[in-house]
N, C-alpha and C positions, 0 to 999 in steps of 0.2 A: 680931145677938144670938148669943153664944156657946152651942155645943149643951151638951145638960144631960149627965153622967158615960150614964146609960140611953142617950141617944140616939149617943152614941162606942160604947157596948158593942153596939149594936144596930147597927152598921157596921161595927162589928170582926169579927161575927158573923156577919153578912151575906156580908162579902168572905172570911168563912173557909171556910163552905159554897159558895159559887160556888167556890174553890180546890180543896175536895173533891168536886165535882159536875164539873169539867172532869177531875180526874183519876182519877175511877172510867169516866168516860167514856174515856179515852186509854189506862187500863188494859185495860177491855174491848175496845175495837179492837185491843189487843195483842194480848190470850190470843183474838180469835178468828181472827185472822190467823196466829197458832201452829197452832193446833186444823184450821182448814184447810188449812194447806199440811201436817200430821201426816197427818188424814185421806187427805189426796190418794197422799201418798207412801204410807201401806198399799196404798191400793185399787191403785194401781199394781203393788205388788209381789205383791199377789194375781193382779193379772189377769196376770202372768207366772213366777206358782207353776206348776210342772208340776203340783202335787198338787190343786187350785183345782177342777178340772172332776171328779176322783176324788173329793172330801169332796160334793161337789151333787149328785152322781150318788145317791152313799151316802146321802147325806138324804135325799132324792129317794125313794127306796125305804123308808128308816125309815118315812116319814111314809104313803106307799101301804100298809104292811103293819099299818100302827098302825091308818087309816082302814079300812082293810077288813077288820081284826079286831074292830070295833068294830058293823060289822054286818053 
């Protein structure tokens, strides 16, 4: 028995969501595989900042003088 026009649009529909459901999925393994080899390559170039250990230090202290002004 031939399907009715609803039941073609309901398979048409079907395979158009599963088509945008694999590719928000292949999109996000994208942008997170950017994101963390991004991430990575900062954290690297921080941890071979000469200035990396001087801006911690300085926080380091902001944050002791703030708390101990405080009581």
């Amino acid at each position: 028995m031939p399907k009715s026009v609803w039941e073609k649009a309901g398979d048409e529909a079907r395979a158009k969501i599963g088509q945008a459901a694999d590719y928000v999925v292949d999109t996000s393994k994208n942008v997170d595989a950017r994101m963390e080899g991004g991430a990575d390559s900062l954290l690297d170039k921080l941890k071979s900042s000469r200035w990396t250990s001087a801006i911690l230090i300085a926080a380091a202290v902001i944050v002791i003088v703030v708390l101990a002004s405080l009581f």
